[in-house]
C-alpha beads as a LAMMPS data file, in Angstrom:
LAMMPS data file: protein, C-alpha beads

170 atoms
169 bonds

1 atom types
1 bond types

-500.0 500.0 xlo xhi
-500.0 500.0 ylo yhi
-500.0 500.0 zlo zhi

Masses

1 110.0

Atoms # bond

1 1 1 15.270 355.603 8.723
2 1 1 11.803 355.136 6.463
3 1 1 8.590 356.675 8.320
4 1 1 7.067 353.276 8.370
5 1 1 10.541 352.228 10.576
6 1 1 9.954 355.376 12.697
7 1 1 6.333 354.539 13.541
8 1 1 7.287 350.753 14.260
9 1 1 9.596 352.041 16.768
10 1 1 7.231 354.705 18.149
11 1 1 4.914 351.747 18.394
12 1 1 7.819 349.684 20.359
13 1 1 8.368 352.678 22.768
14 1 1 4.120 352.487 23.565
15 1 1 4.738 348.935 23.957
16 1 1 7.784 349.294 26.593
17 1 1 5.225 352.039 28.280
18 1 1 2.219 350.241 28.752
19 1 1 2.891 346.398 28.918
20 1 1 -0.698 345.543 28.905
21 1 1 -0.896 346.224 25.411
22 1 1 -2.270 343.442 23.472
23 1 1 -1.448 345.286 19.818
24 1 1 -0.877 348.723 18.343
25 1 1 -2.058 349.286 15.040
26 1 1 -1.432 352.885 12.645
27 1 1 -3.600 352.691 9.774
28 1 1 -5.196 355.547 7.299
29 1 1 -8.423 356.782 7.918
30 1 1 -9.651 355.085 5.254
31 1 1 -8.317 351.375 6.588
32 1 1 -4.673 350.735 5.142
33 1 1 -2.651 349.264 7.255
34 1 1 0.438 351.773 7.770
35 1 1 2.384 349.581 10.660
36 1 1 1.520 347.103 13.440
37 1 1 2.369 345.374 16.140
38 1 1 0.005 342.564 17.535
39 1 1 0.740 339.789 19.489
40 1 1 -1.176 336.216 20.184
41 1 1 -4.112 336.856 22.066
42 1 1 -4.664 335.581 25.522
43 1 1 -6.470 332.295 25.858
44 1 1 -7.671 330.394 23.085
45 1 1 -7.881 333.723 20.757
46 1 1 -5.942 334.474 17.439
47 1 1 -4.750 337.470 16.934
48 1 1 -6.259 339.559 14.766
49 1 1 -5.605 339.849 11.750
50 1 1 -4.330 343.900 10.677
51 1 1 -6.311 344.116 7.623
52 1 1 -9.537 343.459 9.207
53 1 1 -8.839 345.563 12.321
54 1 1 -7.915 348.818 10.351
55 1 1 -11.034 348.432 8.168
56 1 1 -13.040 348.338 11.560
57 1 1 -10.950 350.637 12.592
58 1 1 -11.994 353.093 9.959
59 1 1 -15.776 352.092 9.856
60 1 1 -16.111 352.900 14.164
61 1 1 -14.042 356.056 13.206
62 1 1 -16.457 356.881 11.089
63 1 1 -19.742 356.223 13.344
64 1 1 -17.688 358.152 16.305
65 1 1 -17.174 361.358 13.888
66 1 1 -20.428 361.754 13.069
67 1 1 -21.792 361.136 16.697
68 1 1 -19.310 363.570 17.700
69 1 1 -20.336 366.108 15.300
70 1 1 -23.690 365.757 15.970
71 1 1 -22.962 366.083 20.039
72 1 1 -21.138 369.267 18.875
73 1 1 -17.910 368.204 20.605
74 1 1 -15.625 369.601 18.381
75 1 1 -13.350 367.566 16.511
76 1 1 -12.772 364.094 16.919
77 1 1 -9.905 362.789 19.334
78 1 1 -10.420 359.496 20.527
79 1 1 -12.901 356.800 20.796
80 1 1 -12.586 353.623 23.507
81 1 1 -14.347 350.658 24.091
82 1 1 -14.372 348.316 26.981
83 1 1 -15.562 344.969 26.396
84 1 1 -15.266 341.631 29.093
85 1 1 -11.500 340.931 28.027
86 1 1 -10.145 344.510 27.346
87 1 1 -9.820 347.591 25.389
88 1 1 -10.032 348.686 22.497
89 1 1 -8.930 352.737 22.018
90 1 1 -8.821 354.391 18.749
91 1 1 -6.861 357.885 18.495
92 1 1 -6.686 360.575 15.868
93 1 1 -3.250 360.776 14.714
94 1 1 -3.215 363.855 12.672
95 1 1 -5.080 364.132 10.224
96 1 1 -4.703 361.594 8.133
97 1 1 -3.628 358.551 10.517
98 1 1 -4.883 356.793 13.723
99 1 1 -3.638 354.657 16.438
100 1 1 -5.752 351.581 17.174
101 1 1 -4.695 350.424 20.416
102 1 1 -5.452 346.205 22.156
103 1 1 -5.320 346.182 25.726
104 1 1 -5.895 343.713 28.680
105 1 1 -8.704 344.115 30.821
106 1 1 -6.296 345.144 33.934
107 1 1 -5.184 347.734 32.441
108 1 1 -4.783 351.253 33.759
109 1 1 -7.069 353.242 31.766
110 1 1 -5.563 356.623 32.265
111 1 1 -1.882 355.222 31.496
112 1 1 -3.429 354.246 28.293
113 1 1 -4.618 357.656 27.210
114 1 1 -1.456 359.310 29.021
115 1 1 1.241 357.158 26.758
116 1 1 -1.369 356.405 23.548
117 1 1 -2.197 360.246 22.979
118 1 1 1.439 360.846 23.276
119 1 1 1.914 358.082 20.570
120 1 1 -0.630 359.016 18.387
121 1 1 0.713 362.605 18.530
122 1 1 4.019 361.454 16.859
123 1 1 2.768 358.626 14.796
124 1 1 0.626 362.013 13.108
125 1 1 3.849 364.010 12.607
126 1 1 5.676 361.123 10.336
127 1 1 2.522 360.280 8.834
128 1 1 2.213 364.105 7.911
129 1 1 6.277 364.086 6.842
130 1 1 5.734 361.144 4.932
131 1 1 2.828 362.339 3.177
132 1 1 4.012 365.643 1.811
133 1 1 7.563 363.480 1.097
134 1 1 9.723 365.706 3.595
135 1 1 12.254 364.564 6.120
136 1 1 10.222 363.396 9.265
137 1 1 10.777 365.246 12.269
138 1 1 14.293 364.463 13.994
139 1 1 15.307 361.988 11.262
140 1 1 17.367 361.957 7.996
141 1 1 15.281 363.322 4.698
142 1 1 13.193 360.408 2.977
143 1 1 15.044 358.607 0.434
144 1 1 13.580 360.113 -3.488
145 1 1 11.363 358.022 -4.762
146 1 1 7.534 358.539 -6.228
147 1 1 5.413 360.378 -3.995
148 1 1 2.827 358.635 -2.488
149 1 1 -1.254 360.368 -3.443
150 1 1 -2.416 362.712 -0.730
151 1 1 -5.496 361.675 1.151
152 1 1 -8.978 362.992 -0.562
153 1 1 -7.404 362.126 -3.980
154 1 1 -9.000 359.524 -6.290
155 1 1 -11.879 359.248 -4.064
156 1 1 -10.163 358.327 -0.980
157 1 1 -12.422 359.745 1.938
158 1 1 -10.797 363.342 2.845
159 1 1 -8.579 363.359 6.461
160 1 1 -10.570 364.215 9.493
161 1 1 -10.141 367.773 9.905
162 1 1 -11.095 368.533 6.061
163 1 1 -14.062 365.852 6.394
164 1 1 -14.981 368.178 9.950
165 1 1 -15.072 371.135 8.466
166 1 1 -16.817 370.017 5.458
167 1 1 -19.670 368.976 7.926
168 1 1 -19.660 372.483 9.099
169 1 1 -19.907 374.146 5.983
170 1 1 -22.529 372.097 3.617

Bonds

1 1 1 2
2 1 2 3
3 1 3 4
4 1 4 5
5 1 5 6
6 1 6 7
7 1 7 8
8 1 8 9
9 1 9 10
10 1 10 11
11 1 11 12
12 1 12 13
13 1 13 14
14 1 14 15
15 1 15 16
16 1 16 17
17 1 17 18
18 1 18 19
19 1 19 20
20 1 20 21
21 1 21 22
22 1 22 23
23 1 23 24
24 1 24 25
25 1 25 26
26 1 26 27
27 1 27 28
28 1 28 29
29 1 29 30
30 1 30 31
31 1 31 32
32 1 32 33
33 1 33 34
34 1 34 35
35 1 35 36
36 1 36 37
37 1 37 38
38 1 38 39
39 1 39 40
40 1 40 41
41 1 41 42
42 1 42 43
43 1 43 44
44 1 44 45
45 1 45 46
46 1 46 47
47 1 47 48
48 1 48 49
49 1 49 50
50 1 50 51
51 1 51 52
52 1 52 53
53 1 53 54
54 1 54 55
55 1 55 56
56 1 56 57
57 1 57 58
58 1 58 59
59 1 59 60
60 1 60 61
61 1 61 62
62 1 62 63
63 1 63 64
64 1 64 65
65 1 65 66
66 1 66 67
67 1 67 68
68 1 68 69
69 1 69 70
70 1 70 71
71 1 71 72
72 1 72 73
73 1 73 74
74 1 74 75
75 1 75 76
76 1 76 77
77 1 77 78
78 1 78 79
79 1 79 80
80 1 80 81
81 1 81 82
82 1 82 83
83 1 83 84
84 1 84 85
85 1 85 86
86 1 86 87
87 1 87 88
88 1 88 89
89 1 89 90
90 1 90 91
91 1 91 92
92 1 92 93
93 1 93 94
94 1 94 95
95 1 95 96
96 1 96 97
97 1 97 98
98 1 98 99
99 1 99 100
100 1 100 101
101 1 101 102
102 1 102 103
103 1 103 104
104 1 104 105
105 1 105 106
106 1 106 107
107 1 107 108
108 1 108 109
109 1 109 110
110 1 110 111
111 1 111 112
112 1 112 113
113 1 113 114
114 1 114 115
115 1 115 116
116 1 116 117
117 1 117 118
118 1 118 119
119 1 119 120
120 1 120 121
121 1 121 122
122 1 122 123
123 1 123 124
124 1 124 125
125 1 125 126
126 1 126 127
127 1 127 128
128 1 128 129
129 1 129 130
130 1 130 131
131 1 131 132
132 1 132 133
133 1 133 134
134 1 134 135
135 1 135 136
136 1 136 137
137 1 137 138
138 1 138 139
139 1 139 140
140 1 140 141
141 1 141 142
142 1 142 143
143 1 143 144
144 1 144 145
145 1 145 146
146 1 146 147
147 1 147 148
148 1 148 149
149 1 149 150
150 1 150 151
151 1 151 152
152 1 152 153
153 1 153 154
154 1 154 155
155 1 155 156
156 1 156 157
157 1 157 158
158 1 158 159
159 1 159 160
160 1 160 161
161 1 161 162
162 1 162 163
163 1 163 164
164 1 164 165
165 1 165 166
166 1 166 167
167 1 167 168
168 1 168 169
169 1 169 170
């Protein structure tokens, strides 16, 4: 089974878990879309689209880093938001990946943190697998093939824990 399968089903597990969930998204820290699953939106809403919510995803991710930093709270984890219709949580999957989590307004907060740091724990091991092109954890090896460019290359903003310590040492 591919990584991206793996992470679609890791994403169909969270959704089994927490049925409040409006959408999961996995995307890069820089905003590509890895995996996700959204559904409609409640009421007269469309759903978002993937594309836009992983490069919001990656901007917020951004802001929360550096506030984070600057608090001196070590490095990041996650990041939530609470508006009048639900949630929005944001977790650091590894180092190079994060979950981006929709969920209803009657939602149990500490469920989602509980099952989405869980998630976001495994969705940063295949990401990691896939990324260094090695079998992911528990699963057949990845089929040959080119190797996709490690994060940091080309430009690409580094992964969190590089871009942390970075910060720490000018």
């Amino acid at each position: 089974m591919s990584a991206e399968a793996e992470v679609r089903e890791e994403l169909g597990r969270l959704r089994t878990h927490v049925p409040q969930l409006a959408g999961a998204l996995v995307a890069t820290v820089d905003g590509l879309v890895l995996a996700e699953d959204t559904a409609p939106s409640a009421g007269d809403a469309p759903p978002p689209e993937p594309e836009s919510l992983a490069a919001l995803t990656a901007a917020a991710l951004s802001v929360a880093f550096q506030m984070n930093e600057a608090a001196g709270r070590g490095a990041f984890r996650e990041l939530l938001i609470h508006g009048e219709r639900g949630y929005v949580a944001t977790y650091a999957a590894g180092t190079s990946a994060v979950l981006t989590l929709l969920a209803d307004d009657r939602l149990n907060v500490g469920r989602l943190h509980l099952e989405g740091r869980r998630c976001a724990a495994r969705v940063g091991e295949l990401a990691a697998h896939a990324l260094a092109d090695g079998p992911p954890p528990g699963g057949p090896a990845r089929a040959a093939g080119p190797r996709p460019a490690a994060p940091g290359r080309n430009g690409a903003r580094p992964p969190l824990e590089r871009r942390r310590r970075n910060l720490q040492n000018p």
